[in-house]
C-alpha positions in Angstrom: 65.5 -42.7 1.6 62.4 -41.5 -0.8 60.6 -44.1 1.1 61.0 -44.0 4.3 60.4 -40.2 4.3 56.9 -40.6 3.1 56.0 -43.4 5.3 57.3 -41.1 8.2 55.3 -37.8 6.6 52.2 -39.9 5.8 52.1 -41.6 9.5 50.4 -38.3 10.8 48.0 -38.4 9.0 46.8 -42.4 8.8 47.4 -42.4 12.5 45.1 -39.4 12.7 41.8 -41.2 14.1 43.9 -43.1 17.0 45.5 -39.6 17.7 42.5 -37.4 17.7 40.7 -39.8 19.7 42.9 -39.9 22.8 44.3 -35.9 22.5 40.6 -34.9 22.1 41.9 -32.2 19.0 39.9 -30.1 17.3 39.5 -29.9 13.0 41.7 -26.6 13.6 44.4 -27.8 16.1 44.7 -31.2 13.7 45.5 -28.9 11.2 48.4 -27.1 13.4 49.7 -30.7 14.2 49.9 -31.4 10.2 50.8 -27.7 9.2 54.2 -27.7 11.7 56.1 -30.3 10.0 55.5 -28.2 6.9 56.4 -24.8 8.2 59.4 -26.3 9.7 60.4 -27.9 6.5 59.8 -24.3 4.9 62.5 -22.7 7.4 65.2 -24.9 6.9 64.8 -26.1 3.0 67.4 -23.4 1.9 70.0 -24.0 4.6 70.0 -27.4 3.9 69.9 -27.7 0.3 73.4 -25.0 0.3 74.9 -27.1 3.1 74.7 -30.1 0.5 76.0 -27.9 -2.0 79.1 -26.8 0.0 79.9 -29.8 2.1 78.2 -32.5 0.1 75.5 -35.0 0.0 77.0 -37.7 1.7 77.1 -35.5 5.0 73.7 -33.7 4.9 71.6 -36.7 4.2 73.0 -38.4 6.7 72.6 -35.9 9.3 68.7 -35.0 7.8 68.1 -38.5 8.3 69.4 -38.9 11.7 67.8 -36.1 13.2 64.3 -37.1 11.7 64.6 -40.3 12.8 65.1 -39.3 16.0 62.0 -36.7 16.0 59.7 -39.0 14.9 60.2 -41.8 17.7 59.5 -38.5 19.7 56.5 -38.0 18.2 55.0 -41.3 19.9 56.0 -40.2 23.4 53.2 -37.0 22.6 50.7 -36.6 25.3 49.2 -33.5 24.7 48.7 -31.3 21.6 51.5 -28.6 22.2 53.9 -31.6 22.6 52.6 -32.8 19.3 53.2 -29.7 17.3 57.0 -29.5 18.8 57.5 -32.8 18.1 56.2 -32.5 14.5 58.2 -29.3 13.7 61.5 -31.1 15.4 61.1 -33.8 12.6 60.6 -31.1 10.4 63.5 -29.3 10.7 65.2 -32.8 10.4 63.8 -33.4 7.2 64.3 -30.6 5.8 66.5 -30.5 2.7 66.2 -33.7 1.8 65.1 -34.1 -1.8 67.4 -30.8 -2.7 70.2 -32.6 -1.3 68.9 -35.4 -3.5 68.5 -33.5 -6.6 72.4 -32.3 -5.5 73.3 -36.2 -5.9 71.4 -36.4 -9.1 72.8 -33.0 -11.0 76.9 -35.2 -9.5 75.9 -38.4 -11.0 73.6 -38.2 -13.8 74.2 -36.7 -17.2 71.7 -33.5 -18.1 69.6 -35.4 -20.2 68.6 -37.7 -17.6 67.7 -35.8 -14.6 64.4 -36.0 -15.2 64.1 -39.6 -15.6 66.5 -39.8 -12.4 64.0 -37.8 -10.6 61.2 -39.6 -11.6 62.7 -42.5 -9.6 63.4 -40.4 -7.1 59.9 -39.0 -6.6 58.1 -43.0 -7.7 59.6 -43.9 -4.6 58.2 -41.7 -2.4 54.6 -42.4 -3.7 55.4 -46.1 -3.1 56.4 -44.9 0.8 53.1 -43.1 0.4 51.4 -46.1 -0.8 52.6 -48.7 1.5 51.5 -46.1 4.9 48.1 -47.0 5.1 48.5 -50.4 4.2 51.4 -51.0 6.6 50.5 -48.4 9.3 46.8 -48.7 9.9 46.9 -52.5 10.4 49.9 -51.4 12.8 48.3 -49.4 15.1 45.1 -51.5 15.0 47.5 -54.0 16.6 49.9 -52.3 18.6 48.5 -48.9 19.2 49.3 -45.2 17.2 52.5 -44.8 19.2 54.0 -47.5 17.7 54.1 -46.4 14.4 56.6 -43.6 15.0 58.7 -45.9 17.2 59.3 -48.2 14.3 59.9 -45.8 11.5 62.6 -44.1 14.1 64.3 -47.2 13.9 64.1 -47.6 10.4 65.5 -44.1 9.8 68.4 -44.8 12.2 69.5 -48.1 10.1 69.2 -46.0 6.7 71.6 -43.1 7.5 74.2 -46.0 9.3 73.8 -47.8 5.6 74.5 -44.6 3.7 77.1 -42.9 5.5 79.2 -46.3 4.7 78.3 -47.0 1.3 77.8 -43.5 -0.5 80.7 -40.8 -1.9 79.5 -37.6 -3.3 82.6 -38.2 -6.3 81.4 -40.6 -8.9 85.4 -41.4 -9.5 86.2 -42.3 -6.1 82.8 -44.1 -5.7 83.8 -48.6 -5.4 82.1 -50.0 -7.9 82.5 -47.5 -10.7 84.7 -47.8 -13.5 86.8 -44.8 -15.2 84.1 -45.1 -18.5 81.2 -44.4 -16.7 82.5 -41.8 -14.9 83.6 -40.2 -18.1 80.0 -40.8 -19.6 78.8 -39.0 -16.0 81.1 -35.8 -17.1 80.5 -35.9 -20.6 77.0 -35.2 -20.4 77.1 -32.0 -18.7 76.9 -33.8 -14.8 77.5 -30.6 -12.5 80.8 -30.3 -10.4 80.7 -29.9 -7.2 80.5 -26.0 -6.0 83.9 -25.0 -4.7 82.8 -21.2 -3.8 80.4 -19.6 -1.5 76.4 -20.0 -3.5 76.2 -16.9 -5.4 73.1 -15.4 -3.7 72.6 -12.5 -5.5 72.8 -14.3 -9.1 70.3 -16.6 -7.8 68.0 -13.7 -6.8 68.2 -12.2 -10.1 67.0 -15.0 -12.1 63.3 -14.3 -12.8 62.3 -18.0 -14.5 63.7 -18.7 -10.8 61.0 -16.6 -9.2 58.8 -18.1 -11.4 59.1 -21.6 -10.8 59.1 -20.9 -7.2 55.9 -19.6 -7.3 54.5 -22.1 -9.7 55.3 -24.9 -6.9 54.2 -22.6 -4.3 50.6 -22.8 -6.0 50.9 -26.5 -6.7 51.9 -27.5 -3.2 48.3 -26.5 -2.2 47.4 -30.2 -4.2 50.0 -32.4 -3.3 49.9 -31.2 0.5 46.0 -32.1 0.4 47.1 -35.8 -0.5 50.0 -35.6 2.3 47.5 -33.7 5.2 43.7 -34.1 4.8 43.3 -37.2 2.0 42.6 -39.3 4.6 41.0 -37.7 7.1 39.0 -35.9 3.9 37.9 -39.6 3.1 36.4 -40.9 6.5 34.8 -37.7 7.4 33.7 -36.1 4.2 33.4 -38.4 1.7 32.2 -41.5 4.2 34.6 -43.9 3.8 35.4 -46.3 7.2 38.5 -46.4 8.8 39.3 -50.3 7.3 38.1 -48.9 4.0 40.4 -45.6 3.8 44.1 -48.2 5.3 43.0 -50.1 1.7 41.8 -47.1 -0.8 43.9 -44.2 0.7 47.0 -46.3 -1.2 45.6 -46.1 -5.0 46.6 -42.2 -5.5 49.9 -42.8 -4.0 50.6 -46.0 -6.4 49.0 -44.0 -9.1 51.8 -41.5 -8.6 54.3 -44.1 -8.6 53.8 -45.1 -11.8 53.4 -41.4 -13.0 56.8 -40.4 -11.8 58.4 -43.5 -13.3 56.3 -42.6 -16.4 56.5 -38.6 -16.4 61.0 -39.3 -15.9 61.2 -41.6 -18.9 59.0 -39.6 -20.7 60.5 -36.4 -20.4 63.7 -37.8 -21.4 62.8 -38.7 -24.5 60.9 -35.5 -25.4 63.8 -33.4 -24.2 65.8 -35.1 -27.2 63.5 -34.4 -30.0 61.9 -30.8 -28.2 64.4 -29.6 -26.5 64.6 -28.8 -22.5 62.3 -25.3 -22.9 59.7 -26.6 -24.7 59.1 -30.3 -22.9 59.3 -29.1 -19.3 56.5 -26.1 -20.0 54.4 -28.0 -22.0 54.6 -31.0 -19.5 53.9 -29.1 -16.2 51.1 -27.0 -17.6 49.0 -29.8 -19.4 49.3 -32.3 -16.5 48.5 -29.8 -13.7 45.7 -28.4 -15.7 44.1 -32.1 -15.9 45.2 -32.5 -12.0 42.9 -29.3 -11.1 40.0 -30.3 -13.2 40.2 -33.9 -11.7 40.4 -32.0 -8.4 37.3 -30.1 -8.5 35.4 -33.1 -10.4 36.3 -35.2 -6.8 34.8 -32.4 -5.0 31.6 -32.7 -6.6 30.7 -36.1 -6.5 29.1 -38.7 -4.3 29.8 -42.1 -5.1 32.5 -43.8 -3.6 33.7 -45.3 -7.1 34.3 -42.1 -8.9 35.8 -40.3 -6.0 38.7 -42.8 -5.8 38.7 -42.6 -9.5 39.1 -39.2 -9.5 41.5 -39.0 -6.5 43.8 -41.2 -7.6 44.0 -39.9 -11.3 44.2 -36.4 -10.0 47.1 -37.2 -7.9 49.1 -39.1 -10.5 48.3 -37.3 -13.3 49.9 -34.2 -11.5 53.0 -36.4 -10.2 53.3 -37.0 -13.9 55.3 -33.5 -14.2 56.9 -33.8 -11.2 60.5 -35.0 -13.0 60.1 -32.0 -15.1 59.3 -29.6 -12.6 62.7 -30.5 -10.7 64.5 -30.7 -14.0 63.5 -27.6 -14.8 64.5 -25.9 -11.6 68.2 -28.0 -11.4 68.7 -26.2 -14.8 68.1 -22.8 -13.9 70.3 -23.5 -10.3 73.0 -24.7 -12.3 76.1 -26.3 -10.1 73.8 -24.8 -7.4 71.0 -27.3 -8.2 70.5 -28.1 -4.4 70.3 -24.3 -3.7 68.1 -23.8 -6.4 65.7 -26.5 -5.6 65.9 -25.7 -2.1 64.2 -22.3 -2.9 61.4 -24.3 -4.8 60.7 -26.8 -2.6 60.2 -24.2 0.5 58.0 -22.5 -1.6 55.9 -26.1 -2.4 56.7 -26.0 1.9 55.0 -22.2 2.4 52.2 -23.8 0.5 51.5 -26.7 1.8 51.5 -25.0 5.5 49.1 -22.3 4.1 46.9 -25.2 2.9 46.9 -27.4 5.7 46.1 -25.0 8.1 43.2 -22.5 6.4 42.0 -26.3 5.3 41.9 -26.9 9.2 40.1 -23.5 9.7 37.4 -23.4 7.1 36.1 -27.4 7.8 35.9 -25.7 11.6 33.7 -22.6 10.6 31.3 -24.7 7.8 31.6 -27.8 8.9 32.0 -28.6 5.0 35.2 -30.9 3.3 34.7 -30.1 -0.4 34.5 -26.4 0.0 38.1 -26.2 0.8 39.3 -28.9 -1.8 37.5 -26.4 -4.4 40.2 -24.2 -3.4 43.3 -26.2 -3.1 41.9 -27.3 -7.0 41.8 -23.4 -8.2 45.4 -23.0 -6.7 46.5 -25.8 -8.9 45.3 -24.3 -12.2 46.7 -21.7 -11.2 50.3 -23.5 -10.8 49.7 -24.3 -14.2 49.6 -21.1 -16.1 52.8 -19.8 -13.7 54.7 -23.0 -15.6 53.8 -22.5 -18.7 55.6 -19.0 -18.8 58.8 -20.0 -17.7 62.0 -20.4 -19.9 64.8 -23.3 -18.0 67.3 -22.5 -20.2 67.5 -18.5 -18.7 70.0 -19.9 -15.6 73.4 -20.0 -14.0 75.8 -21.1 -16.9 77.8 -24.3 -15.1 81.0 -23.2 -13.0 
């Protein structure tokens, strides 16, 4: 699922010089056409992620998958920029929810201790969907036109949701396939039971280490949304890069970030054992997103096309590197509510990444100038990082 939703998110924006071309849109209205999946994804991320909570995974990712599968064959029927934006926020809407609902399945079937290196899978995979777009998609529509890129990954969505609606249970001990001992390991080490009340709101609310990881993504969005938006179209028409050249370079950031999840999981695991969950998940977020907005603002600054993907693509992975922990972190403060509690992070990361896209839209359109705006996106990242490093994940929901 990981992958297929990032080869569906990243489509927009490799198939962006094919759809520019023939819509005749504007730096400004190409930032609308990226921003409404986000803003769409913002509105729904909380309904979806309590949904999964209440009813269960097995029913919500099925559904998120079938609506955005369905949304984004829509999208290459768009002849007109208004029928581009409705089409972009219908998919969003679709997709919303997704990775809480997916943290929901990781707090059910993974012990506490390794839902960081669970998520670190989790989010690997969707840099290797973000790594195989251009390299899959831009040869694509060199061949069979832009259209055909959303056709295709309609169909795949529609086959993935058939697959998991058959094969998935949200009970580890009803799950084929699983034995009574490793569902006792599952329970033994603190795997959350499913929520059998209404989500407690108000206690939610009133967590402020909540409040403050929500925030802290909010900020950090503004960096991982520039990779998702503008990379690309930031690499043909600011930093000079062909259209051939950014289907084969535009890939390195989005491997890098593979690796860093897988890395960032693993590692975080093994430093939650000898530091404890407090200490590993500040101390990871702050350092790596401090390095990410240096590397940021470094990019912005330079010329040549060697260091730029040098820097691009250790920015990038060097801030996926405390991805894992950021989630972690927030699944401990939700609790049994970890898809609620998530849900409120990631439409946070949502609201930020809309924000970004568009005023990135906006202020190429009044200066005519690419970096300017990266400068900023890189000050809202350091800025991320001192939110993190104040916030306490062992301040949540006790487990119900």
């Amino acid at each position: 699922m990981s992958v297929i939703t990032f080869l569906d998110r990243l489509a927009i924006p490799v198939a962006e010089p094919g759809i520019r071309g023939e819509l005749h849109l504007s730096p400004a209205q190409w930032g609308w056409v990226l921003s409404s999946y986000v803003l769409a994804n913002a509105l729904f991320e909380i309904p979806s992620g309590a949904f999964g909570d209440r009813a269960g995974q097995r029913l919500e990712l099925t559904r998120i998958t079938l609506w955005w599968s369905t949304f984004t064959a829509a999208s290459g029927w768009a002849r007109s920029f208004w029928q581009l934006v409705s089409s972009r926020f219908l998919f969003g809407i679709g997709a919303a929810g997704a990775y809480p609902n997916a943290a929901g399945v990781i707090s059910r079937w993974f012990p506490k201790k390794e839902h960081a290196r669970a998520q670190g899978f989790v989010w690997g995979a969707s840099r290797l969907g973000g790594a195989l777009a251009p390299l899959l998609l831009v040869p694509l529509q060199h061949i069979a036109g832009w259209r055909s890129i959303f056709w295709l990954m309609g169909v795949v969505g529609l086959m993935w949701s058939a697959i998991w609606w058959m094969w998935f249970r949200d009970d580890p001990a009803i799950m084929p396939g699983i034995g009574a001992d490793e569902v006792a390991e599952i329970r033994d080490g603190g795997a959350e039971p499913k929520a059998r009340q209404g989500i407690p709101w108000k206690r939610l609310f009133a967590l402020p280490h909540l409040w403050l990881v929500v925030f802290a993504y909010f900020c950090y969005a503004w960096g991982s949304w520039f990779y998702f938006g503008w990379f690309t179209t930031w690499l043909v028409r600011g930093a000079g890069f062909t259209v051939p050249q950014m289907g084969l370079f535009a890939s390195l950031p989005f491997l890098m970030g593979f690796v860093g999840n897988l890395v960032g999981g693993a590692v975080s695991e093994q430093m939650v054992v000898l530091y404890g969950r407090r200490r590993t998940y500040r101390a990871v977020t702050t350092i790596c997103l401090l390095a990410g907005g240096g590397l940021l603002l470094g990019m912005s600054a330079v010329r040549s096309h060697v260091l730029i993907l040098i820097l691009a693509t250790l920015g990038f992975g060097i801030m996926d590197l405390m991805l894992p922990s950021a989630w972690a972190m927030c699944m401990s403060l939700g609790g049994s509510y970890g898809g609620t509690a998530t849900g409120l992070m990631n439409t946070a990361g949502n609201l930020g990444g809309w924000v970004c896209t568009v005023l990135f839209g906006y202020a190429v359109s009044i200066t005519g100038n690419y970096n300017l705006p990266l400068r900023g996106v890189a000050v809202m990242v350091l800025f991320a990082a001192l939110v993190f490093s104040q916030v306490d994940c062992t301040r949540g929901l006790a487990v119900e």
